[in-house]
C-alpha positions, 0 to 999 in steps of 0.5 A: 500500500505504502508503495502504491502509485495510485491510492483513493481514500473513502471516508464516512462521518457518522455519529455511535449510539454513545454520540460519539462523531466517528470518521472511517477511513478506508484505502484503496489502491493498486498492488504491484501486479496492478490489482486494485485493494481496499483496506480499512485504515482507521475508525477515528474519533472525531470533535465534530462534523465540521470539514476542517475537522474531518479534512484534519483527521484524514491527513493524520491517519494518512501519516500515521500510516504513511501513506504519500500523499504525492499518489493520492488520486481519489476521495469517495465520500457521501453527498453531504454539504460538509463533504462536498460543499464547493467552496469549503467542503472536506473534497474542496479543501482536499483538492486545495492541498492535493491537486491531483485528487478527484472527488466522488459523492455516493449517489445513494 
């Protein structure tokens, strides 16, 4: 994973039954026969639902596990604003930071 050329982030914001705002991260990315594999990165804790938070929390688990940002190409994420909000959404401040990056929201 941490060798990938490509590698796409899918992330989903929900809150426990503890009400606990949580943030899971998985991976997907190419093997070095060219096969594409997702693996689940973290379940994190989160303050709040803001997109400067979450924006926060995947680069942290993205450095905790060492993955380079350089080959970062994709961002799955749901269809709310704090996800894909144009001007300040958690896809719009990631694009900001890693150009390379295309966002896609869940259509269910």
């Amino acid at each position: 994973m941490k060798s990938s050329q490509a590698i796409s982030l899918e992330v989903d914001e929900s809150t426990d039954v503890s009400i606990i705002r949580q943030l899971d991260v998985h991976v997907r990315y190419l093997d070095k026969e060219g096969h594409v594999l997702n693996q689940f990165l973290d379940l994190v804790a989160i303050a709040d639902g803001k997109a400067n938070t979450v924006v926060n929390a995947i680069k942290d688990v993205m450095l905790k596990k060492g993955l380079p940002t350089e080959n970062l190409y994709g961002l799955g994420t749901d269809g709310t604003a704090v996800m894909t909000g144009r001007l300040n959404g958690v896809a719009k401040q990631l694009a900001d930071s890693f150009p390379k990056i295309v966002a896609v929201a869940c259509a269910a």
